[in-house]
C-alpha positions as CSV (number, residue, x, y, z in Angstrom):
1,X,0.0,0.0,0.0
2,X,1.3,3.6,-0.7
3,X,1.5,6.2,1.5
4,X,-1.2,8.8,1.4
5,X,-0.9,11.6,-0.2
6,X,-0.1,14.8,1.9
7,X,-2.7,17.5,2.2
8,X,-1.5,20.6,0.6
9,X,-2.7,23.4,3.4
10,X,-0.3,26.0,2.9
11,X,-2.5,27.4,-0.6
12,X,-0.8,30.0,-2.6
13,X,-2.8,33.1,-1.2
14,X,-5.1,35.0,-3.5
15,X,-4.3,38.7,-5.1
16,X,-1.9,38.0,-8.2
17,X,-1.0,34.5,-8.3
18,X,-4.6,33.6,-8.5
19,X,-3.6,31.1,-11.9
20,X,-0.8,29.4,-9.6
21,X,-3.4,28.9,-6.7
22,X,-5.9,27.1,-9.3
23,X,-2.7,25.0,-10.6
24,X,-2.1,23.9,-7.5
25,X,-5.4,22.9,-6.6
26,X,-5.6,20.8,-10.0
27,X,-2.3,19.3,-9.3
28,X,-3.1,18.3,-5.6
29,X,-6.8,16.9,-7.5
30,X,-5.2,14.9,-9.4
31,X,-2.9,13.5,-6.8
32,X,-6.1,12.9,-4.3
33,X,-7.3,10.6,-7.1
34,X,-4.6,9.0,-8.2
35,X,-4.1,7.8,-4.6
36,X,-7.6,7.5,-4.0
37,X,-7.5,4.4,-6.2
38,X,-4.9,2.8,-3.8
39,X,-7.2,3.3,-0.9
40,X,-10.7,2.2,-2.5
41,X,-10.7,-1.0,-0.6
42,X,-10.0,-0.3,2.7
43,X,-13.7,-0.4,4.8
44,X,-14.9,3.3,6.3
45,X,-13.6,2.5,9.4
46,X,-9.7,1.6,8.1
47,X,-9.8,4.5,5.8
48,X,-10.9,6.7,9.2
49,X,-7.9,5.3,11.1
50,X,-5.2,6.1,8.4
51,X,-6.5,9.5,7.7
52,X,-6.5,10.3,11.7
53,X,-3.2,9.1,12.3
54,X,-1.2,11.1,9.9
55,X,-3.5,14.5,10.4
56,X,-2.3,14.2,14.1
57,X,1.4,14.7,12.6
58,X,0.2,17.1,10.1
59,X,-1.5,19.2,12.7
60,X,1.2,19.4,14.9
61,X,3.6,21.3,11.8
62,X,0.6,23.3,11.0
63,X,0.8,24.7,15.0
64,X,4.5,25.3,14.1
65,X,3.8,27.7,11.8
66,X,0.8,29.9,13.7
67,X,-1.8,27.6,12.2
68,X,-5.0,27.7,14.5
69,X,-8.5,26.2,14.2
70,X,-11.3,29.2,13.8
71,X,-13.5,29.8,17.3
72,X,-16.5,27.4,17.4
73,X,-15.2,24.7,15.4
74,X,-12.9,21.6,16.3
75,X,-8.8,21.0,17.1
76,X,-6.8,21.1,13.7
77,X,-6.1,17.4,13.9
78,X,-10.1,16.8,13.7
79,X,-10.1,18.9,10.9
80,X,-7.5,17.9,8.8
81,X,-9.0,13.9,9.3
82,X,-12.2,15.3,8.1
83,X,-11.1,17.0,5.0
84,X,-8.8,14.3,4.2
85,X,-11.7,11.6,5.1
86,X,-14.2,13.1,2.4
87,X,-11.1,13.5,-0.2
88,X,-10.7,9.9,-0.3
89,X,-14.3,8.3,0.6
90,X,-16.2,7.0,-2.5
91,X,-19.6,5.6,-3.2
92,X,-18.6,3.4,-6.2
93,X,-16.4,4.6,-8.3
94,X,-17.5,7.9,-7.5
95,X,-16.1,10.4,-5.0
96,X,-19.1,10.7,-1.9
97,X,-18.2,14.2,-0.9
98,X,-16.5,16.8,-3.4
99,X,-14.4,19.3,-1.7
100,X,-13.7,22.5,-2.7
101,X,-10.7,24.8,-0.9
102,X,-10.1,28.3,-0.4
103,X,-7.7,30.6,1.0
104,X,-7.5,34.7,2.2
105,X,-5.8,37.3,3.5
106,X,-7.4,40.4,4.8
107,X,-7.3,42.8,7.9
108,X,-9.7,40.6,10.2
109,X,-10.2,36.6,10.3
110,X,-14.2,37.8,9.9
111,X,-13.1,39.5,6.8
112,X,-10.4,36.8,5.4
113,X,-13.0,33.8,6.4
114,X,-15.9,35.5,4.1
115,X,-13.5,35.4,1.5
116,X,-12.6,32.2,1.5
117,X,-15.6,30.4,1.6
118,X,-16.9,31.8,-1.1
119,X,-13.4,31.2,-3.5
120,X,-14.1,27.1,-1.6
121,X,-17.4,27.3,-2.9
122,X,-16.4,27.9,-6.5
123,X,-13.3,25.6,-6.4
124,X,-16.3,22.7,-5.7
125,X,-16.8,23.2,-9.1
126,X,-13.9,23.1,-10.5
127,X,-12.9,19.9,-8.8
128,X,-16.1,18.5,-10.0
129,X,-14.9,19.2,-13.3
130,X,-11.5,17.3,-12.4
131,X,-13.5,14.2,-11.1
132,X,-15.7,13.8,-13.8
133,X,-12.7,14.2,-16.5
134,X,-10.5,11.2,-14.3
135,X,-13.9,9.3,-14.4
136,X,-14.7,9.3,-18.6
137,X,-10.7,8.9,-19.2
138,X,-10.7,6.0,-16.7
139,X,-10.3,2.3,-19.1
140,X,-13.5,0.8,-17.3
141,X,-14.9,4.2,-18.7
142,X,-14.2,3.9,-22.6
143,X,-15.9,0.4,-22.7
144,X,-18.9,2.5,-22.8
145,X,-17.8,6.0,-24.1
146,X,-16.0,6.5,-27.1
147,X,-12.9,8.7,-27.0
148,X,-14.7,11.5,-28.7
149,X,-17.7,11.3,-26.1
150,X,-15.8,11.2,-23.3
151,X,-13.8,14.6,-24.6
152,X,-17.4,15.9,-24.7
153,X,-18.6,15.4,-21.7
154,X,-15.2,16.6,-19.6
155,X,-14.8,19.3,-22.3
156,X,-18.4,20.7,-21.6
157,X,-18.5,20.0,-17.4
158,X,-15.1,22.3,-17.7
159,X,-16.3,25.3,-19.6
160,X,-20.2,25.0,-17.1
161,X,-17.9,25.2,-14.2
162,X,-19.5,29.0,-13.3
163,X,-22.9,27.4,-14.3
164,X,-22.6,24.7,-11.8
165,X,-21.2,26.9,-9.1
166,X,-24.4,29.5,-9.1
167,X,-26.6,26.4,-8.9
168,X,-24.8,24.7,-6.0
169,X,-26.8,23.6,-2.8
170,X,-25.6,23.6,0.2
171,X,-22.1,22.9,1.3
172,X,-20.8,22.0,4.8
173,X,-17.6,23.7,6.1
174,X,-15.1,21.1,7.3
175,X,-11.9,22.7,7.7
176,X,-11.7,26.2,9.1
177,X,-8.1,28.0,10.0
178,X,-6.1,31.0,10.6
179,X,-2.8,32.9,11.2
180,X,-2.0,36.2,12.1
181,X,1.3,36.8,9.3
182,X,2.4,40.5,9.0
183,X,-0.1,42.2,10.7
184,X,-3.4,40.4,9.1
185,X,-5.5,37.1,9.2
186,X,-4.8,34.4,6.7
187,X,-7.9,32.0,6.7
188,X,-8.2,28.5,5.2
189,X,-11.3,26.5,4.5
190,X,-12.1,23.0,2.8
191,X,-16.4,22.6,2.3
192,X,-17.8,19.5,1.3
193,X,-20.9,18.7,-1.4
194,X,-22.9,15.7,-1.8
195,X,-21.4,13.3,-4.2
196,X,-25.2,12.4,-5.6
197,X,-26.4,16.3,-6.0
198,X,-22.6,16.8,-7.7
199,X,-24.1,13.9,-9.9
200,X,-27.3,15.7,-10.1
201,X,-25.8,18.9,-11.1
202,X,-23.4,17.6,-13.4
203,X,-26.3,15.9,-15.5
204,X,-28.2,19.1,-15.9
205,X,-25.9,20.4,-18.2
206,X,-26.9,17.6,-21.3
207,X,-29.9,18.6,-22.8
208,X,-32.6,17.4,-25.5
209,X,-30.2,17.7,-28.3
210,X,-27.6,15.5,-26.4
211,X,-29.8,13.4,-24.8
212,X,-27.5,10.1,-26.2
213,X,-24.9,11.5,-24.5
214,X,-26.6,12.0,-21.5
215,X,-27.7,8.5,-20.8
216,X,-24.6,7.0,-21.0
217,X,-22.8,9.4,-18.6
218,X,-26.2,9.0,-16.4
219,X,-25.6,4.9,-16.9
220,X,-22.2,5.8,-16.2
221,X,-22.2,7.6,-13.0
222,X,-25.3,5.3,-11.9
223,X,-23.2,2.6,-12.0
224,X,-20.7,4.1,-9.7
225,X,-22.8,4.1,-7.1
């Protein structure tokens, strides 16, 4: 079994490296699922255990560096084996929770927090997009989508990603933390959306015209379940 994957926390801040904060949250995407796959048949409660143990380590570097868990929510070890949890949990072939990340700085944690959950909020989208392109490019996938289909269907979930963010439901902060760093409040968060209303959402975006289309990505992600 490989290791997991470290959680990237430390996000490039917003302001002008916004492009290299999205690069890294599709590189760290793509490194969630490729080690996801290693994971996929470990039961709930193994999959709990590994998580835990190595955000206990990873919490204690984050407390190095001025890291500190938001008042009203739980330690930074809790937190990170949350986050980590839904990252890697699937129903099927499927992720079960899809979670987004966002990161601020600005003059109060009130201020930096507001910020942030809305830039997680939109990057639930985006990593939507990510698991749905992994999915159709997957070799179990193209038994039942042809190459060109399956370019389609990650082609047109990319380009919808603003779509499918103003039509999101509700989403569940998991991770909320801060750091005072040159006089202001740095604030990360990790929210979490239902796998099934990601599915939901993500089949919306087919209409009449592609309706072919359509009912083999709904056979498709139906069968992850």
């Amino acid at each position: 079994m490989k290791r997991i994957v470290p959680l990237i926390l430390f996000f490039i801040p917003f302001g002008g490296g916004g492009s290299l904060y999205a690069q890294s949250n599709l590189e760290e995407q793509e490194a969630v699922i490729a080690e996801r796959k290693n994971l996929q048949n470990l039961t709930e409660a193994d999959l709990k255990a590994r998580v835990t143990k190595k955000a206990r380590k990873d919490a204690k570097a984050l407390a190095r560096e001025g890291w500190k868990p938001m008042p009203g929510t739980t330690d930074l070890a809790q937190q990170l084996s949350e986050v980590r949890f839904r990252q890697y949990a699937l129903a099927g072939k499927f992720p079960k929770y899809i979670v987004g990340r966002g990161s601020s700085v600005a003059a109060t944690p009130g201020m930096a927090r507001k910020q942030a959950l809305a830039r997680a909020r939109v990057d639930v989208a985006s990593t939507m997009a990510v698991e749905i392109a992994a999915l159709t490019e997957s070799t179990e996938s193209t038994t039942e989508l042809t190459g060109g289909e399956a370019e389609t269907i990650a082609k047109t979930v990319e380009t919808s990603k603003a779509m499918v963010q103003q039509s999101l439901g509700r989403t569940d902060a998991i991770m909320e933390i801060y750091r005072e760093k040159d006089g202001k409040a740095e604030v990360q968060i990790a929210v979490s959306y239902d796998g099934g209303r990601a599915k939901a959402e993500i089949l919306k975006l087919f209409g009449e015209e592609e309706k072919e289309l359509k009912a083999k990505l709904e056979k498709l992600l139906d069968g992850a379940e």
